[in-house]
N, C-alpha and C positions, 0 to 999 in steps of 0.2 A: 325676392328682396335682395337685390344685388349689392354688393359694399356693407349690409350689416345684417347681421343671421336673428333668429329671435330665440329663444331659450323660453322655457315654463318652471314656476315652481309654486310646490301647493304646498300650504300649512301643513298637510297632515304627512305630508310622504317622509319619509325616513331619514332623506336628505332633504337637508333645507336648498342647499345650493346646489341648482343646477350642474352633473356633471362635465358639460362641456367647457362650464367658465376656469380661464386657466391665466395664472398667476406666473411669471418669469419668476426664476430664483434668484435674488438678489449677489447671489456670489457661490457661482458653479465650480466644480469641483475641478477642472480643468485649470479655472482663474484662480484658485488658492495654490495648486504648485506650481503655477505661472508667478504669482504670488512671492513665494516663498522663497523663489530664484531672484528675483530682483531685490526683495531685501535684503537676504543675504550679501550681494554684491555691492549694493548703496551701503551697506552699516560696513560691508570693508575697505569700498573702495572711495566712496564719498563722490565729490564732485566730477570723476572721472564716472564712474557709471554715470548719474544723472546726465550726463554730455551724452553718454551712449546713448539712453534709452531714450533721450528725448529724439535723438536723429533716429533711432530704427521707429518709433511709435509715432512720432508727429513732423518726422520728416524737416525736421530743423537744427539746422547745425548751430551751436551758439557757441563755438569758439570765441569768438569775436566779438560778441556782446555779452558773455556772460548770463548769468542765472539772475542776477537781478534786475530790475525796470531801473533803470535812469530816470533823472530827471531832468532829462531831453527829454526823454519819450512822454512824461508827462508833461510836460509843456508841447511838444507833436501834438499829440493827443487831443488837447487844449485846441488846438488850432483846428484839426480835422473834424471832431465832430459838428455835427449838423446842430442849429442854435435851437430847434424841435425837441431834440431828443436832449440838448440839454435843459429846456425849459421842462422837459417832461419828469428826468431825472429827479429835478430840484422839487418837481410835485411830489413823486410820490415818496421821496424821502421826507420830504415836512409832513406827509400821513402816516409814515411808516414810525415817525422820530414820536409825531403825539399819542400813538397810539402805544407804543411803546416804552413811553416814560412815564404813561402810569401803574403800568409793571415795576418800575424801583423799589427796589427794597429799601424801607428805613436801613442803617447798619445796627441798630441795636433794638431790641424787644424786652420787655422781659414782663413777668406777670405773679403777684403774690398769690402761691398755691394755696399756702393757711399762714396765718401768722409766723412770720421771721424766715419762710422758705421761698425764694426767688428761685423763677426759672426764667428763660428766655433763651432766645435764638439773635445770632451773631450774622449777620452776613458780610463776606469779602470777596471782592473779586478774583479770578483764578491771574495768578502769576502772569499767562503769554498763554496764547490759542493764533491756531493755523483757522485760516477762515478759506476751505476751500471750493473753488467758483471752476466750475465744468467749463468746457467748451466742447465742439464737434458736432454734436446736430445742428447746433446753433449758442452765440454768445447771450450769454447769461451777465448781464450787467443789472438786472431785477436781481439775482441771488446775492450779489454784491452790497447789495442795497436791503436785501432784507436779515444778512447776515451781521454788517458792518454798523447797524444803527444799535441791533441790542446790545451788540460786543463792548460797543464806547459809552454806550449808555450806563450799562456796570460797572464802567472804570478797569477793565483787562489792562496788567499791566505792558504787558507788547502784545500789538494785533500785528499778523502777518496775512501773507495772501500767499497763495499756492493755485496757479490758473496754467493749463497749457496752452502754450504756445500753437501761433499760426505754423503754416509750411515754412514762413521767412523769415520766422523766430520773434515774431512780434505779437503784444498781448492785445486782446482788444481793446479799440480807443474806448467804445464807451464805458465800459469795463473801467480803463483807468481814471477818468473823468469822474464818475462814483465817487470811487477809492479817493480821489484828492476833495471834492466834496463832502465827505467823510472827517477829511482828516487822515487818511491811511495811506501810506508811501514808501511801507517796506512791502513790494510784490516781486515774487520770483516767478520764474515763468517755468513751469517744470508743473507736470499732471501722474496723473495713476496709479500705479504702483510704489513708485518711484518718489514719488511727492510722498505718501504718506509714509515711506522709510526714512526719508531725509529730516521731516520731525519729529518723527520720534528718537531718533537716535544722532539728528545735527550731523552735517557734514561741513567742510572746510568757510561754505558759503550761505548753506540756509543752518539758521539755528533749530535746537530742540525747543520742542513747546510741551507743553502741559495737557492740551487738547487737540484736537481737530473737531471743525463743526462745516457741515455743506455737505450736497449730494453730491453722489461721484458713483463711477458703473461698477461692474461687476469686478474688476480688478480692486477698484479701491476700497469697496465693500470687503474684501475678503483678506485684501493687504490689512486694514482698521482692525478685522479682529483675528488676525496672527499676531500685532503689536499690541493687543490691549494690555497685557501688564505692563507696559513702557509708555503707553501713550492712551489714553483717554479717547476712545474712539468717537464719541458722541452720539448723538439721536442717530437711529436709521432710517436714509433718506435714499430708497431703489429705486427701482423702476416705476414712473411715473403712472398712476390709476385715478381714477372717478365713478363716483356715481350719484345716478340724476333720479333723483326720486320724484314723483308725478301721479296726480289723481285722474289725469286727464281733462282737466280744466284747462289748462294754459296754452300759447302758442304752439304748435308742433314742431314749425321753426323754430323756434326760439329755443325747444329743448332741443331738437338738431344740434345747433352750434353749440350749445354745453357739451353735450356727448362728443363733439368731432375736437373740442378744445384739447380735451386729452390726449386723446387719442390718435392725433398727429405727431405725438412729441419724438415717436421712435416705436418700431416694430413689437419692441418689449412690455410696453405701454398697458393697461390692462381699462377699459373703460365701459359701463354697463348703464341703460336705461332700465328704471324700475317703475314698472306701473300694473294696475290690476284692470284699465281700460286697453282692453285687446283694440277696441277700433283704432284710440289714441298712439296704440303701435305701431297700426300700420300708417298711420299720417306721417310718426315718427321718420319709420324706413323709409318711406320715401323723400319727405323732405332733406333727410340724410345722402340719398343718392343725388338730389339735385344737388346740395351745399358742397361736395366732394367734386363736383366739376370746377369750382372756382378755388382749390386749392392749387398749391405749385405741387408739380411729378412727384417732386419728393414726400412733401408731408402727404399727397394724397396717397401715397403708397402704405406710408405710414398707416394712415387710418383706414383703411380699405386690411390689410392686415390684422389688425388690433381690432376691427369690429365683425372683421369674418373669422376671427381664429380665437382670441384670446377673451374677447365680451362679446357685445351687443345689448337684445332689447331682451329683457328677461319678465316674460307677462305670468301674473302671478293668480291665484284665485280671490284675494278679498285685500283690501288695506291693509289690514293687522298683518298677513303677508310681506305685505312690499316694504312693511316695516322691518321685520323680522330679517328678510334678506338685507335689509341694508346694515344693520347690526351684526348679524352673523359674515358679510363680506368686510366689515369694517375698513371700509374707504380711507385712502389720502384726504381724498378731496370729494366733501359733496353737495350737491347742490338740490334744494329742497324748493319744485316749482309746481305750487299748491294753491288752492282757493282760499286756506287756512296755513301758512307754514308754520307759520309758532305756535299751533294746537300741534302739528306733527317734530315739532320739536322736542320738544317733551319727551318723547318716546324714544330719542336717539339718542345713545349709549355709546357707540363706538365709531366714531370719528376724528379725522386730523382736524377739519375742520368744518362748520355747515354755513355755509353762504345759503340766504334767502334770498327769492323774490324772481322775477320774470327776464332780468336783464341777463346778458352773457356772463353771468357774476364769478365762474370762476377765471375769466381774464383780467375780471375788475380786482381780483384775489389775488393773482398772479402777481401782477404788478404795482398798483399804486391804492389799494383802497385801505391799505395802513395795513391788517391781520399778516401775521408771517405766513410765507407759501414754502417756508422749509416744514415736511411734516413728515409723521411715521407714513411708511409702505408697509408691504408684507402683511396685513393684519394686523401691525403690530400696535395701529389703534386702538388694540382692544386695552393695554397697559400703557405707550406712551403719550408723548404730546406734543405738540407744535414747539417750533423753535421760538425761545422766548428770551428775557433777560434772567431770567433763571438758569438756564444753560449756561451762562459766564459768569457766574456765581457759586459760592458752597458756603455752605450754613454749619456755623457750629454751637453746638448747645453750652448754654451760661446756666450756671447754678450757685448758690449762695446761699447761706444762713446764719442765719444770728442764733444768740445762745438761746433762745425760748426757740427757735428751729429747731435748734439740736435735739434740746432736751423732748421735746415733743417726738421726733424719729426714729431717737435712738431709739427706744425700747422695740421699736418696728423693725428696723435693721439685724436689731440682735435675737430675733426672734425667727426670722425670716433666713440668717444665714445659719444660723445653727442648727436649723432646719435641712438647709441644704449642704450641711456640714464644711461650711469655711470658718476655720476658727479664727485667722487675723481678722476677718470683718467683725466679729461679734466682741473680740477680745479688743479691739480697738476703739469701740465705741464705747463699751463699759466701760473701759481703764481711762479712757481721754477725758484730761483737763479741758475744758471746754472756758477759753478766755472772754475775757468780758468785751463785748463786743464796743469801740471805741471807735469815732470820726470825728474830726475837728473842729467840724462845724453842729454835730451830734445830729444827724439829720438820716435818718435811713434812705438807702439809695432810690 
């Protein structure tokens, strides 16, 4: 089985997950005092490191154009891209935009607990957010697009962009074409380490923000949580993983190219088929080594890598199994290609996200099928969640009561803290004048 190895695992054994399946660290121990040096030097030196780091790390001098995008270069931009990829753009942001505005939050809630006690939840959006967009395997103008539509959709009061630069200090067109589809026009061209010291702590040219939200490698992973008391790291989004869960019903191909979707992105990449039909694995493997001759050198290197070292096909002894490993691996991204998928839905607990059905659906994911493709890595699906319009949001809790509130509480209060021996809470309640509740138009809210 050459370019993808196969793995076992049985319900009853001890470990669920196969030991050879192996996860990159999202932020090595090398990259946090790699880390730690460059923010220090950005939070002293400001625009002048940023000049440095970007010419030793992306091989781009920007003397001369600066850290910001013009708006030349977006209108360049305008002009270079191909009228394809801007008709495609325009698609998959009007799926990304629908799908995501019915995530808004009302700005106010509230709800009568018992007579005269309001509670409710507040929401507003966060001040300013860094919306940061990778480059280097390849341009990312999808993350731009899946970042940029919840961020305005919550009404953030400054969006920024943080994308590195080409070798010739230029951002990608289609990247910027996004961004001005969008509506978004402050971008700096600055990545890494480096990017996420410059917002959190603002230098002479990029401002400080409130958040950072987008994937970024091991350096910026590990820069995000050295600055977390300064800056709001956001969701963790590493090194990109999948998994294809299967009865052995469906195409073989067809699950081929799920499993290779990921698994091209980069060597660190972590990507697994899951099935409890042994025959269906080996249809698998192989149509895997045929579909691997039709990539480019690089990405097939990529997945040749990724499927011989870090996953592959992991055949399991019964269904209740391959369920089992896919909740205990808790995927980025998974794909559920079944006779039944929404009976096997049901049973899935730990995911960034489950696309169903027979097509290449996590490219249809990726890109334009509306669902956000920023997700938890690391397992960390087992507690977080996809990038949503809730990440450019915070909620604060509303409370209120009228004098039959009170009078109904208080005795709970003073019960409850005398208990726990706080004497202003209980002496406060007792002793308080409680006004007679009054509105102009006498109307409870």
């Amino acid at each position: 089985m050459k370019g993808v190895r196969r793995l076992t695992a049985r319900g009853d054994a001890d470990r669920l997950l196969p030991e050879g399946l192996r996860r990159v660290a999202p932020a090595a121990r090398e990259a946090e005092q790699a880390a730690r040096e460059i923010i220090a030097a950005v939070r002293g030196r400001g625009d002048a490191a940023l000049l440095e780091f970007t010419r030793r790390f992306d091989g781009a001098d920007l003397r001369e154009c600066g850290l910001r995008v013009s708006a030349e270069e977006f209108a360049a931009a305008d002009e270079a891209i191909a009228e394809d990829v801007r008709a495609a753009l325009a698609h998959a942001i009007r799926n990304i935009r629908a799908f995501h505005e019915a995530q808004r939050r009302p700005p106010l809630t509230v709800v009568e607990v018992e007579p005269g006690v309001w509670c409710g939840d507040r929401f507003t959006p966060l001040d300013s957010v860094c919306l940061y967009v990778p480059r280097g395997r390849g341009a990312f103008s999808s993350v731009m697009c899946m970042l940029g539509v919840p961020a305005l959709i919550a009404g953030v009061g400054r969006v920024i962009v943080c994308t590195p630069p080409g070798p010739d200090g230029s951002v990608d067109a289609a990247t910027l074409v996004a961004a001005r589809m969008l509506g978004i026009d402050e971008i700096y061209r600055v990545g890494g380490a480096q990017a996420v010291a410059a917002v959190a702590f603002g230098t002479q040219s990029v401002p400080a923000c409130t958040k950072i939200v987008g994937p970024g490698n091991v350096y910026v992973t590990a820069a995000r949580s050295i600055v977390a008391d300064v800056l709001d790291p956001g969701p963790p989004a590493g090194p990109s993983e999948s998994a294809i869960l299967c009865d052995g019903t469906t195409d073989a191909g067809n699950a081929a190219w799920n499993l290779l979707i990921e698994a091209e992105h980069g060597e660190n990449s972590c990507a697994i088929l899951v099935t409890h039909d042994a025959a269906f694995a080996d249809r698998v493997a192989g149509a895997v080594n045929q579909r691997m001759e039709q990539l480019s050198a690089e990405r097939r290197a990529f997945a040749t890598e990724v499927l011989g070292r870090n996953g592959g096909i992991i055949v399991t002894d019964a269904p209740a199994t391959s369920l089992a490993v896919v909740n205990a691996f808790a995927p980025e991204h998974l794909a559920i290609m079944a006779a039944e998928p929404w009976d096997l839905l049901a049973g899935v607990r730990n995911a960034g996200e489950v696309l169903l059905g027979d097509y290449p659906i996590i490219s249809l994911g990726n890109y334009a099928m509306g669902v956000n493709a920023i997700l938890p890595t690391g397992a960390r699906a087992r507690t977080r969640s996809c990038v949503s319009v809730d990440d450019f949001v915070k909620r604060s809790s509303i409370g209120w009561v009228t004098r039959a509130g009170f009078e109904s509480l208080a005795p709970v209060v003073s019960t409850l803290s005398r208990d726990e021996g706080f004497s202003a809470h209980h002496l406060a309640v007792e002793n308080w004048t409680a006004p007679e509740y009054r509105r102009a138009d006498g109307r409870q809210p």
